[in-house]
Z-matrix of the N, CA and C atoms (Angstrom, degrees):
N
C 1 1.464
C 2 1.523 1 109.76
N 3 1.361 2 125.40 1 120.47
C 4 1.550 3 131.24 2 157.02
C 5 1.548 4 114.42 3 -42.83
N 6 1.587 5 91.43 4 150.25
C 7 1.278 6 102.70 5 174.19
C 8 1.228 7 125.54 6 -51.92
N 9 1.189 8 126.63 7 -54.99
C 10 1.488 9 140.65 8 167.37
C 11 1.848 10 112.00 9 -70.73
N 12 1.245 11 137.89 10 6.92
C 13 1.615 12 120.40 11 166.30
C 14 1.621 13 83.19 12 -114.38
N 15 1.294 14 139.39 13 16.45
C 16 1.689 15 118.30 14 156.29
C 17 2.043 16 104.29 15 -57.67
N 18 1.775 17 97.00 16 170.25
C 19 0.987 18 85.75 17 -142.48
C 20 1.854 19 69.98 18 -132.16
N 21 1.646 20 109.21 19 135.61
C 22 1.382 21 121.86 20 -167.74
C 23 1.749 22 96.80 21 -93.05
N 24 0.930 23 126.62 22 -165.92
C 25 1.799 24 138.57 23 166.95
C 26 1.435 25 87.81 24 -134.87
N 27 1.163 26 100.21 25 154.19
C 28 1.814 27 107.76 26 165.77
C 29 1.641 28 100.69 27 -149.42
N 30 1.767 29 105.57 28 116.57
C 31 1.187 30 85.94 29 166.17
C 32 1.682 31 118.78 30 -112.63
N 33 0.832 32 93.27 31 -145.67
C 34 2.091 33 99.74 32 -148.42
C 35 2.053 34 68.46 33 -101.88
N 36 1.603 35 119.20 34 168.76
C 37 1.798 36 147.18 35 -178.05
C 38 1.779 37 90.70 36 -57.45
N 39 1.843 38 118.44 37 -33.46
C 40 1.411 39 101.87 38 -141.29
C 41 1.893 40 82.59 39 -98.85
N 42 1.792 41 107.07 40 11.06
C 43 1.711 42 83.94 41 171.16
C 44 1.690 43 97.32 42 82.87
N 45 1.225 44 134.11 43 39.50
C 46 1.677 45 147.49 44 -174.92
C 47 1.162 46 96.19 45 -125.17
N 48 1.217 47 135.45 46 144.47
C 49 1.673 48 138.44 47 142.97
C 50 1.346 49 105.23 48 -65.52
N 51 1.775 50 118.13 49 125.05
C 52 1.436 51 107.31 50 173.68
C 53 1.722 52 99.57 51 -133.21
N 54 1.379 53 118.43 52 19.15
C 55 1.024 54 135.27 53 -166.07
C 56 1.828 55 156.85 54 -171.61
N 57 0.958 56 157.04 55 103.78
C 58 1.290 57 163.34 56 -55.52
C 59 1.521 58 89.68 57 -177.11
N 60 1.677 59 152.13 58 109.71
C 61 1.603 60 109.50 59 164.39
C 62 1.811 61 84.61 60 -153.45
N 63 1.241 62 115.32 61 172.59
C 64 1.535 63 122.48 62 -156.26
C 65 1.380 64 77.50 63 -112.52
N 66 1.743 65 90.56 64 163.09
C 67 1.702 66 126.05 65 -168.62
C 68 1.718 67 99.70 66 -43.97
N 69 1.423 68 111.59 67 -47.25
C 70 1.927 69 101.81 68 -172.74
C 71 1.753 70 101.64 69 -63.70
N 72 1.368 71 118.59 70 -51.98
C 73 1.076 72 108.34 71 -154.70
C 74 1.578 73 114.88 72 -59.03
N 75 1.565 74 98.33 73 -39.01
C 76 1.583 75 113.30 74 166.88
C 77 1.500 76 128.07 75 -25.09
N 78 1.710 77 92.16 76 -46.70
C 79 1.626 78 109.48 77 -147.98
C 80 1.780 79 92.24 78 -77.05
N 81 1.639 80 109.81 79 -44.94
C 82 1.578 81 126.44 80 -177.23
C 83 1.230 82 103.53 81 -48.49
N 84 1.175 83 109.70 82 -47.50
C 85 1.563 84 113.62 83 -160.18
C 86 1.766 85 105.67 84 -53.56
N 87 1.645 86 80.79 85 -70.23
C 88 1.454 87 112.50 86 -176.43
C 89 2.361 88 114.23 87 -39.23
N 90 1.470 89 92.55 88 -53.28
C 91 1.508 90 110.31 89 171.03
C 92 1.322 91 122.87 90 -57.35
N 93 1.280 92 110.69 91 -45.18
C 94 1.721 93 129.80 92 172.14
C 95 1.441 94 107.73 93 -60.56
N 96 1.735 95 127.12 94 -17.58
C 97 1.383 96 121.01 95 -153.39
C 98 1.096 97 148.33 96 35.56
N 99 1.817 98 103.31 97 60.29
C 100 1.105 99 124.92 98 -157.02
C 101 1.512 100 97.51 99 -132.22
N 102 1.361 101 109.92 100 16.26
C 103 1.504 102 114.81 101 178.33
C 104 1.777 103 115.11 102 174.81
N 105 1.454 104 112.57 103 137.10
C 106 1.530 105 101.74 104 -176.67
C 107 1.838 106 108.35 105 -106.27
N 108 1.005 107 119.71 106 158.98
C 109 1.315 108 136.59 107 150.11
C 110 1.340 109 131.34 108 -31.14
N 111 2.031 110 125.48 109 89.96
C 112 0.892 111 123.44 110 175.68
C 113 1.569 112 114.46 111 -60.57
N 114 0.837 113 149.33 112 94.77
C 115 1.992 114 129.30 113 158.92
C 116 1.288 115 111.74 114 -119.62
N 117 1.510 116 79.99 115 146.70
C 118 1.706 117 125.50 116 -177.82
C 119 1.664 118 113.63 117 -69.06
N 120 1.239 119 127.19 118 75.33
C 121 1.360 120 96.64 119 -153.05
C 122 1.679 121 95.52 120 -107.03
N 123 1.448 122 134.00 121 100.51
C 124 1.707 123 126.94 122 -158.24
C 125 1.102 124 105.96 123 43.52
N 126 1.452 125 115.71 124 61.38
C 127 1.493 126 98.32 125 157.09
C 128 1.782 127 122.07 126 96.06
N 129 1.457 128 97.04 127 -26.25
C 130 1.146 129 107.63 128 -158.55
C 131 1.556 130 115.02 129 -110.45
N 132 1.459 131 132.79 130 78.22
C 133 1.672 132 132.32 131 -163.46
C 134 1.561 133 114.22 132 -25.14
N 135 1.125 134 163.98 133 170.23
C 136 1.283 135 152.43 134 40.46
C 137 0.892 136 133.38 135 -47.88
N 138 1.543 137 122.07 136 163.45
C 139 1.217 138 128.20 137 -153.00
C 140 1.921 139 94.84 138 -138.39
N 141 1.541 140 104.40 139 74.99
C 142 1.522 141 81.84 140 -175.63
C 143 2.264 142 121.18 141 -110.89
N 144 1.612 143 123.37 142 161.30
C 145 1.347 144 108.05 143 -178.10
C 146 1.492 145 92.78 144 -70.50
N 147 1.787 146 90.29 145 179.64
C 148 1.682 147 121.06 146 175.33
C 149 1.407 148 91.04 147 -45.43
N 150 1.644 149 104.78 148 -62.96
C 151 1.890 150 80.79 149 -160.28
C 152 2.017 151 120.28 150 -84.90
N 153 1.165 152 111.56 151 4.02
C 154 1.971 153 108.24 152 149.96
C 155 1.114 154 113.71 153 -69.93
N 156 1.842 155 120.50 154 -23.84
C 157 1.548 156 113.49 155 -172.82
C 158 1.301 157 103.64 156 -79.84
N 159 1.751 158 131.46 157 -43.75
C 160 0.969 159 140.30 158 173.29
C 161 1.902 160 111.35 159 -40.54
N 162 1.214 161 112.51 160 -46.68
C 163 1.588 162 126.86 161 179.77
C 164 1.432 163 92.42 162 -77.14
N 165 0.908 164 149.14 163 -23.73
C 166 1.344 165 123.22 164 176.12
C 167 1.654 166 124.05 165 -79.56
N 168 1.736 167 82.98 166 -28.64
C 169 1.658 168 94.20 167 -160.21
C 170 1.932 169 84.07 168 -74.75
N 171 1.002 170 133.16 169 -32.88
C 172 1.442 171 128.65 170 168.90
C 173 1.425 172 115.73 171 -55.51
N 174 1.241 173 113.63 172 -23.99
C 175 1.298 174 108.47 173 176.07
C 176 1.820 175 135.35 174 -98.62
N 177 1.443 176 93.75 175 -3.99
C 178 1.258 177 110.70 176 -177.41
C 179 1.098 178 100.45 177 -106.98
N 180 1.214 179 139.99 178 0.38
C 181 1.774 180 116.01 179 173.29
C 182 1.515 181 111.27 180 -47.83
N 183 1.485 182 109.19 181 165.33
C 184 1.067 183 134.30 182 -17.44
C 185 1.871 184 127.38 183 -72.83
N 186 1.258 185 131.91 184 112.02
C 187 1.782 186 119.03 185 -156.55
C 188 1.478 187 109.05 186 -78.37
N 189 1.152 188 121.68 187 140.58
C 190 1.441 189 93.60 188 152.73
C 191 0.732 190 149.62 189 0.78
N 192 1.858 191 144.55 190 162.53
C 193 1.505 192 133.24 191 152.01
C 194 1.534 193 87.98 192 -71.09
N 195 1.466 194 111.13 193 170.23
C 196 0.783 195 135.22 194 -175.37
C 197 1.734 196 144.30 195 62.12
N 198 1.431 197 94.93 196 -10.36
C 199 1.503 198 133.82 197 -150.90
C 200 1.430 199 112.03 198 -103.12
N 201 1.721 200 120.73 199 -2.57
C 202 1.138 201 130.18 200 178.44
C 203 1.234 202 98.92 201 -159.54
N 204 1.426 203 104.89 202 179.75
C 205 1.770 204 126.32 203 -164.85
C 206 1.430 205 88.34 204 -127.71
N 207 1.751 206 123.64 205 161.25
C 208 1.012 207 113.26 206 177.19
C 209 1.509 208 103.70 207 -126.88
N 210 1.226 209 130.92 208 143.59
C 211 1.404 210 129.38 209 164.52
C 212 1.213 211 121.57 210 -112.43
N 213 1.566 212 124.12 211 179.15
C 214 1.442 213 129.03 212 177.93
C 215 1.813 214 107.50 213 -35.77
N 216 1.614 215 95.88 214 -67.05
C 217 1.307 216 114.64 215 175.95
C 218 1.275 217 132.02 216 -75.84
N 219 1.092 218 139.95 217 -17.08
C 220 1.806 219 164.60 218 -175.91
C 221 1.024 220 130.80 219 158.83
N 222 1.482 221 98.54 220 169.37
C 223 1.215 222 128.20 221 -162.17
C 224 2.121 223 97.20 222 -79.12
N 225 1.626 224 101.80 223 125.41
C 226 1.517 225 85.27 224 176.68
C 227 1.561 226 98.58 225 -115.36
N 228 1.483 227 114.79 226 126.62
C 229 1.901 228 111.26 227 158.96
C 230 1.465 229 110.31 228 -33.70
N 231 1.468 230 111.30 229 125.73
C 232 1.439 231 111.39 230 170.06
C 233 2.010 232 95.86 231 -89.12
N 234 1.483 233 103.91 232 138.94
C 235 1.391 234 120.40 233 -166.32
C 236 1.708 235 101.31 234 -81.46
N 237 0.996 236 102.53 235 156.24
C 238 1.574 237 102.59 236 171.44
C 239 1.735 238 132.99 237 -120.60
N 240 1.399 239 94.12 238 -1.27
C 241 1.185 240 110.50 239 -173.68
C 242 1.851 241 104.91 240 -150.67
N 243 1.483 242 129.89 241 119.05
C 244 1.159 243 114.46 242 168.05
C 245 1.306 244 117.39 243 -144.54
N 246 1.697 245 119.41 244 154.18
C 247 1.512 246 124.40 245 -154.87
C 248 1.254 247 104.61 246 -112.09
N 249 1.334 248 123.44 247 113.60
C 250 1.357 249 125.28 248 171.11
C 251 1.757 250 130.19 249 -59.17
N 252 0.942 251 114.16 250 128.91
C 253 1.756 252 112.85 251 -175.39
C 254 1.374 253 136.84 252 -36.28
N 255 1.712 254 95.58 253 -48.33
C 256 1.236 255 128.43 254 164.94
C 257 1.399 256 160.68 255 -146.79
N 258 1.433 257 94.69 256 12.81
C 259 1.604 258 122.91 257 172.62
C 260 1.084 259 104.31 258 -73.06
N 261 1.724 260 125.78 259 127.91
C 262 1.628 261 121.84 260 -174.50
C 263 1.254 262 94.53 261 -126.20
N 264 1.518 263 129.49 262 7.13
C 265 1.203 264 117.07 263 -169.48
C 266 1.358 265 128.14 264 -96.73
N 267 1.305 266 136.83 265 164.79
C 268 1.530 267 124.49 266 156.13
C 269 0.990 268 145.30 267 -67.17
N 270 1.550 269 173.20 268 6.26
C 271 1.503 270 163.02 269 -96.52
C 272 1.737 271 98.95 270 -23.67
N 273 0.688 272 99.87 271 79.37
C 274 2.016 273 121.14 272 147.88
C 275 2.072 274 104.47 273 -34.34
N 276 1.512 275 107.01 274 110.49
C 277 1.542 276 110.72 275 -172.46
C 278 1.237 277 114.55 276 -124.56
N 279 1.369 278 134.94 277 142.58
C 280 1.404 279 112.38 278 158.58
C 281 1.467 280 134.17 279 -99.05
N 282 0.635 281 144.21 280 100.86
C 283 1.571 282 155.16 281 -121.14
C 284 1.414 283 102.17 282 -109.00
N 285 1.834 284 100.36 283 117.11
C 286 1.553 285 98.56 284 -176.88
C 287 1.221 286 103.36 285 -106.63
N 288 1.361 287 108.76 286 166.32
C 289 1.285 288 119.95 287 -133.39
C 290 2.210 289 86.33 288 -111.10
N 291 1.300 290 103.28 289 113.83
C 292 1.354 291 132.52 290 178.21
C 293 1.563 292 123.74 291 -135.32
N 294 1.466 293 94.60 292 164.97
C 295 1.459 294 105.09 293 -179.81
C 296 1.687 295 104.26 294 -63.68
N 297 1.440 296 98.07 295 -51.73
C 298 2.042 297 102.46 296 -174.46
C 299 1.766 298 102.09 297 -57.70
N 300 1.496 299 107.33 298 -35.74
C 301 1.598 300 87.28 299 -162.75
C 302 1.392 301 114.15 300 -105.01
N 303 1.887 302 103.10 301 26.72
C 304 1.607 303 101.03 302 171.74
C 305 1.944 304 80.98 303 -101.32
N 306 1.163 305 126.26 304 -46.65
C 307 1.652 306 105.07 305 175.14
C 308 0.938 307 126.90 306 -57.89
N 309 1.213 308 139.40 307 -0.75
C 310 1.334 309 137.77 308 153.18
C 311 1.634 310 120.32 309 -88.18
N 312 1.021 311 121.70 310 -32.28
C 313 1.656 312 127.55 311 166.93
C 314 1.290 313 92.51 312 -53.44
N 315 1.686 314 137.77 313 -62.58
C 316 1.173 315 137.25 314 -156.70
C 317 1.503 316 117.92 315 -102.49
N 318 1.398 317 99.86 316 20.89
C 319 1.566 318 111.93 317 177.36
C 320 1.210 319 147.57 318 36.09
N 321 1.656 320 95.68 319 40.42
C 322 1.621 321 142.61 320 -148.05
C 323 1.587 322 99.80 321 36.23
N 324 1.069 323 131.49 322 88.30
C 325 1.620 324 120.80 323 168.55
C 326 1.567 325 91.09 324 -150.91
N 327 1.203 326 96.67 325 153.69
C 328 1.710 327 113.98 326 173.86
C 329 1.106 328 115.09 327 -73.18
N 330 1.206 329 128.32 328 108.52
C 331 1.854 330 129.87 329 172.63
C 332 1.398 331 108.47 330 -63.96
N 333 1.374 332 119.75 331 14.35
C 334 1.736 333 96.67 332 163.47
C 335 1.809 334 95.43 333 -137.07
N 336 1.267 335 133.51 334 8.89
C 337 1.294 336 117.31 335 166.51
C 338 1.635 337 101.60 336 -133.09
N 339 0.815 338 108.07 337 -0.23
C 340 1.700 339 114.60 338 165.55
C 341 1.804 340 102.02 339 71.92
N 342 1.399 341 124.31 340 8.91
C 343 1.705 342 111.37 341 160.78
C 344 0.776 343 141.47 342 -91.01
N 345 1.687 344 151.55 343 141.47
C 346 1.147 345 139.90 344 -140.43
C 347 2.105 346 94.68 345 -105.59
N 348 1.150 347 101.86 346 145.15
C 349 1.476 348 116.59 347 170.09
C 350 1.585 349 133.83 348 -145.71
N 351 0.669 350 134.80 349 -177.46
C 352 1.582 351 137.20 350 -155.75
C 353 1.673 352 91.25 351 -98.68
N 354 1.717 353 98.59 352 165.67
C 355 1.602 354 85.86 353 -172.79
C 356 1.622 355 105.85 354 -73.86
N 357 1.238 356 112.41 355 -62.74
C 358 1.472 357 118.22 356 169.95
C 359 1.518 358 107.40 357 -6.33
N 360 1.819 359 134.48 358 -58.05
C 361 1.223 360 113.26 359 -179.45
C 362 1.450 361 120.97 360 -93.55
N 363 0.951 362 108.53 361 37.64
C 364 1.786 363 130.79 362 174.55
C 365 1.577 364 120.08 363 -96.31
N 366 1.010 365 123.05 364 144.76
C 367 1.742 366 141.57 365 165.58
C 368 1.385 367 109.67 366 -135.90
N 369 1.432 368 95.53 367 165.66
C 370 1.817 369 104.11 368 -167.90
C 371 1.570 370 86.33 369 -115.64
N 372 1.333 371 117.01 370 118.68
C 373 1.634 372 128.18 371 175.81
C 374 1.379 373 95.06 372 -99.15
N 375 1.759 374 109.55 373 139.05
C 376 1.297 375 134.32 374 159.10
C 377 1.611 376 106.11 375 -78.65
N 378 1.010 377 119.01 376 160.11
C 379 2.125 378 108.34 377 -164.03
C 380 1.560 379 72.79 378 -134.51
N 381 1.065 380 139.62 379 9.54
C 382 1.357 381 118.12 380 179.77
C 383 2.139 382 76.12 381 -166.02
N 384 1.220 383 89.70 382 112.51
C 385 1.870 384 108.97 383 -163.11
C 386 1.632 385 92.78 384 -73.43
N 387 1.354 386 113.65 385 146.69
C 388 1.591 387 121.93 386 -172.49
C 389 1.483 388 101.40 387 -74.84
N 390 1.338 389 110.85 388 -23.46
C 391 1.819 390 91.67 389 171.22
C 392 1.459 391 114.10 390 -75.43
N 393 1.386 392 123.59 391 -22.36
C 394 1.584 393 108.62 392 158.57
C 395 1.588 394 139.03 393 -87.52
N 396 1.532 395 80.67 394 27.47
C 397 1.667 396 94.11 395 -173.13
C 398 1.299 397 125.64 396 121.15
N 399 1.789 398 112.74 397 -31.24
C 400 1.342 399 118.54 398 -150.74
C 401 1.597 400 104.66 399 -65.96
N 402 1.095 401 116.91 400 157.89
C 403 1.246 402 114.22 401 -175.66
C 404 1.992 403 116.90 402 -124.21
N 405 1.309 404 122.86 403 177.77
C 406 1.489 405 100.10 404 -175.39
C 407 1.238 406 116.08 405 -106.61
N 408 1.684 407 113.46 406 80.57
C 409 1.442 408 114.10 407 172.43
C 410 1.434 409 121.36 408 -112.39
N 411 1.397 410 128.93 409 172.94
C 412 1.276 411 128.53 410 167.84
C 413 1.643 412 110.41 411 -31.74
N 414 1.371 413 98.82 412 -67.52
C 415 1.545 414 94.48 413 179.39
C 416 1.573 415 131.35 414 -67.38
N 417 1.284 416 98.93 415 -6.89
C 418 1.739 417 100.67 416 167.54
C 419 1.609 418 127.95 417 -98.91
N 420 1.462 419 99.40 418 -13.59
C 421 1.329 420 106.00 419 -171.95
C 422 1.601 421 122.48 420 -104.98
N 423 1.709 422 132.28 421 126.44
C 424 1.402 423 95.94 422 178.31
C 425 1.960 424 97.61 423 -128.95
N 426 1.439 425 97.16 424 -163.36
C 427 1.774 426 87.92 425 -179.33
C 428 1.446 427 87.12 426 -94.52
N 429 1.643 428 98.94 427 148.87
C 430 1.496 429 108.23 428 168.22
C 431 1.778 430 107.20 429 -148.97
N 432 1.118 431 113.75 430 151.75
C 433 1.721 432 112.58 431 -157.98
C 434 1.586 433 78.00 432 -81.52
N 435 1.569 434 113.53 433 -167.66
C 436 1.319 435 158.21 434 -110.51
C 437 2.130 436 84.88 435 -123.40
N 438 1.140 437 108.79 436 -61.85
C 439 1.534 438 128.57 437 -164.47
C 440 1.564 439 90.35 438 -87.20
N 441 1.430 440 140.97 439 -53.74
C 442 1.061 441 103.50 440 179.81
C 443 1.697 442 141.52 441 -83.34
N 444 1.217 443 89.95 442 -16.02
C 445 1.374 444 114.20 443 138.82
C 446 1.250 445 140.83 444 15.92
N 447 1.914 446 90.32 445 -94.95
C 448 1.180 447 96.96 446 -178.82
C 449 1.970 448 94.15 447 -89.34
N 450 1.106 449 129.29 448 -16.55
C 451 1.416 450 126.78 449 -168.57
C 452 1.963 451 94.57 450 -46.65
N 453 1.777 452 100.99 451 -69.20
C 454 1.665 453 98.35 452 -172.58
C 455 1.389 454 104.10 453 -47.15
N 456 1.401 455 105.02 454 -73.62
C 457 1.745 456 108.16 455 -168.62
C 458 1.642 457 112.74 456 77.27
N 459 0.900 458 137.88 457 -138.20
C 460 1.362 459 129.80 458 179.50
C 461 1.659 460 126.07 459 -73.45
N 462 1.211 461 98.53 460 26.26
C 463 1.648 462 97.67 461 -169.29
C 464 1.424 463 90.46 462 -121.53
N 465 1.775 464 87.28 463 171.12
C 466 1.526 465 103.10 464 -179.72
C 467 1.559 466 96.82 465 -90.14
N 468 1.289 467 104.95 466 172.08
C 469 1.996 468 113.45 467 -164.03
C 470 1.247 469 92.99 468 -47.92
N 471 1.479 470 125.07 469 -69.97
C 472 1.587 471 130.92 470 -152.02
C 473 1.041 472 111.79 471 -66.80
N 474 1.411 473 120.84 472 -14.84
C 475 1.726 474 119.03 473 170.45
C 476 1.202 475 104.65 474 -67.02
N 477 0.988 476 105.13 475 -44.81
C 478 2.203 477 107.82 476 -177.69
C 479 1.129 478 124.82 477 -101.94
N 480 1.566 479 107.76 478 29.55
C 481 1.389 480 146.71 479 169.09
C 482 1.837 481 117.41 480 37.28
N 483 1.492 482 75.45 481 46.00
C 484 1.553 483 96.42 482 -179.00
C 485 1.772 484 112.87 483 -119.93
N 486 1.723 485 99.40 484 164.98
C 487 1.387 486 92.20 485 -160.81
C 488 1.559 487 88.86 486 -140.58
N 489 1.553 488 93.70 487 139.25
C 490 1.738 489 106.52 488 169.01
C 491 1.620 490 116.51 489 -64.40
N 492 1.556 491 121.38 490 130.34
C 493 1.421 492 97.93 491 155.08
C 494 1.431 493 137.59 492 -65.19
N 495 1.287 494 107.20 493 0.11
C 496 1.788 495 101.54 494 174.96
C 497 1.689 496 106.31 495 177.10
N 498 1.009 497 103.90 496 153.19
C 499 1.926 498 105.66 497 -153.97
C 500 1.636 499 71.86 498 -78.77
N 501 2.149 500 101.26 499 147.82
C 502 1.192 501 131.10 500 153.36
C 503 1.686 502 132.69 501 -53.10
N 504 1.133 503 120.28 502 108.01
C 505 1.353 504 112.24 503 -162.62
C 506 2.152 505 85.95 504 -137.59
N 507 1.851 506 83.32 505 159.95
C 508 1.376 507 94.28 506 -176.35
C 509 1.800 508 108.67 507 -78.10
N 510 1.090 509 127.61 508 159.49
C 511 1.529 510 134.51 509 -162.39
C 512 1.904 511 89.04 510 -85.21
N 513 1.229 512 126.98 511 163.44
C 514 0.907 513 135.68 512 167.97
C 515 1.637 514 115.22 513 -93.86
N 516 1.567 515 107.88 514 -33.60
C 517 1.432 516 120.09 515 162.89
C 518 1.143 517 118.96 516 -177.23
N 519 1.335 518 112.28 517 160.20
C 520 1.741 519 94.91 518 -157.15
C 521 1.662 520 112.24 519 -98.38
N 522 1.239 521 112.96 520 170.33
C 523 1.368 522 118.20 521 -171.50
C 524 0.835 523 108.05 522 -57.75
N 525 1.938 524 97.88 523 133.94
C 526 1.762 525 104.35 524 168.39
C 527 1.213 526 110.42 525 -48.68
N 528 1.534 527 130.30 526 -78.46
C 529 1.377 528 143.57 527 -158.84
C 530 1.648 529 92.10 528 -21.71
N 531 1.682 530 119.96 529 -76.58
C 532 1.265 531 120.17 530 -176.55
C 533 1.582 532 130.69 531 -31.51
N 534 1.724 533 80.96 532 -53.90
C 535 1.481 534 95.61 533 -147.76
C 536 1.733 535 101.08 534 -72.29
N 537 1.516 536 115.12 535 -30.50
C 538 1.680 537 100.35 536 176.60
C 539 1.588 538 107.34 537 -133.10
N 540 1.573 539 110.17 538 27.85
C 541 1.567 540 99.26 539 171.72
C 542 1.704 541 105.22 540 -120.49
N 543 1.550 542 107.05 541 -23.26
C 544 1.407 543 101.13 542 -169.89
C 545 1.741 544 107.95 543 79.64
N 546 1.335 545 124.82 544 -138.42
C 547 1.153 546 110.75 545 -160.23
C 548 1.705 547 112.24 546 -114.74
N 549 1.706 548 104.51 547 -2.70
C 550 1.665 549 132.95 548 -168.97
C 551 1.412 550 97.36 549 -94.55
N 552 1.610 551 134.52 550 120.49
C 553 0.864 552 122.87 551 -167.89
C 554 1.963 553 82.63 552 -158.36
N 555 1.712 554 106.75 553 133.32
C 556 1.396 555 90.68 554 -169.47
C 557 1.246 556 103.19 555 -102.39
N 558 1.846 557 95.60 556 162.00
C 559 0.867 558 109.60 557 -151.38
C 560 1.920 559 95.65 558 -73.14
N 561 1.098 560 158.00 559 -6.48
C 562 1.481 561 151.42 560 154.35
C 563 1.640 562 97.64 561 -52.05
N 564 1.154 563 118.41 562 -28.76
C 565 1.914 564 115.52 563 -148.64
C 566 1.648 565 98.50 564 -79.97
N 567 1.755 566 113.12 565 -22.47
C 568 1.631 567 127.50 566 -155.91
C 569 1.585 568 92.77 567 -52.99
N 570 1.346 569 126.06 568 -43.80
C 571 1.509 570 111.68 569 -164.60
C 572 1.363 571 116.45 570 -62.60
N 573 1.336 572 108.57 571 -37.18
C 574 1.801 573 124.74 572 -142.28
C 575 2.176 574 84.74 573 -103.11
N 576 0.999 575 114.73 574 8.43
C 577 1.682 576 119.49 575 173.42
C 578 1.655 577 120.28 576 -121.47
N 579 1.494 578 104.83 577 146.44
C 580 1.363 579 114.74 578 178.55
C 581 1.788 580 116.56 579 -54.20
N 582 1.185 581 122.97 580 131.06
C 583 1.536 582 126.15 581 -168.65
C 584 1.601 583 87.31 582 -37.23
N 585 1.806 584 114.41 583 129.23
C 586 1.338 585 126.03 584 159.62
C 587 1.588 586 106.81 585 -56.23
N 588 1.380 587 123.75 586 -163.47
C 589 1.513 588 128.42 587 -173.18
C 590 1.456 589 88.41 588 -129.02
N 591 0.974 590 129.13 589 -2.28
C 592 1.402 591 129.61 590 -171.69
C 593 1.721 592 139.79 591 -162.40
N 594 1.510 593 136.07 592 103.64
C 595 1.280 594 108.67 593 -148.81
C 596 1.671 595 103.25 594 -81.81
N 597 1.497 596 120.49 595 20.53
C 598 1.852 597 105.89 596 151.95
C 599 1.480 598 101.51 597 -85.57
N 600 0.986 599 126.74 598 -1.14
C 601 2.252 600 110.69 599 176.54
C 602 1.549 601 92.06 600 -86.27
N 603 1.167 602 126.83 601 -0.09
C 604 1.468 603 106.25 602 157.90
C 605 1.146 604 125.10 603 -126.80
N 606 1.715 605 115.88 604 110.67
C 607 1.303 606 134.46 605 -175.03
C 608 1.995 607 100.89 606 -122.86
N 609 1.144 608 104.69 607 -178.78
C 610 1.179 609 132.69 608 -177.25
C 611 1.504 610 109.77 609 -103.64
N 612 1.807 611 103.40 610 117.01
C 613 1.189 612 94.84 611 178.72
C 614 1.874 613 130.92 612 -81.67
């Protein structure tokens, strides 16, 4: 990967991920002062402007490959994390309705034995079975593993004297992590993101 298609986080004043954007867009943002510099420095957050980031990136030579941009005059740290001034909002989504993004609403776990599993041992249960009508919506459908499964089978929960952990409802929008990282999520980004489902979705990009 080039220096410039690395890929920044940007979150929203309240400390949210509301965003995904490459080394230029970063740099605008960041230059315009329309956002400061998350870093990790041991452990320890700062919060610094364009021009402390600029003093740092002078102070950390020599960087990595890959790990800076170069200009006439220097070398600048490309940032990996940055906080906007005053955007408090969320990205507002409409969330279509899939196999991946009912396991993620339900955070791959079975709504009738409450354990979490991989998608592979997952099914999408109707809670009200299509031969009695049920149909395949947010509110009819939830994740359910492999074993419980087949236990209901064509019945409604209480016939098979089983119980949902929590009534089916449509997502308001779907997960960041999903919705604009896919399954690569870096490893600086782990704090400022919703618990992954797994500690291989966090690698280093």
């Amino acid at each position: 990967m080039t220096s410039l298609k690395q890929r920044v986080l940007v979150l929203n004043r309240l400390w949210q991920a509301v965003n995904v954007v490459e080394v230029p867009r970063a740099f605008r943002i960041l230059l315009q002062d329309h956002a400061q510099v998350i870093y990790n420095s041991t452990d320890n957050l700062e919060v610094l402007s364009a021009e402390d980031w600029l003093a740092r990136s002078l102070q950390d030579v020599p960087h990595k490959p890959g790990s800076y941009v170069t200009t006439v005059k220097m070398r600048i740290r490309i940032p990996k994390v940055l906080l906007l001034r005053t955007y408090d909002k969320l990205p507002a989504q409409e969330v279509r309705f899939s196999r991946q993004t009912l396991f993620e609403r339900d955070q791959y776990r079975c709504q009738y034995c409450g354990e979490y599993f991989e998608a592979s041992e997952l099914n999408m249960d109707h809670v009200i079975p299509r031969a009695m009508g049920g149909r395949t919506t947010w509110e009819n459908i939830v994740t359910c593993c492999l074993k419980c499964n087949a236990r209901k089978a064509d019945r409604l929960p209480h016939q098979a004297n089983m119980r949902l952990l929590r009534k089916p409802e449509r997502p308001r929008w779907r997960p960041f992590v999903s919705s604009m990282l896919g399954d690569r999520i870096d490893k600086e980004w782990a704090c400022f993101m919703p618990k992954a489902k797994s500690e291989a979705e966090l690698s280093a990009v």
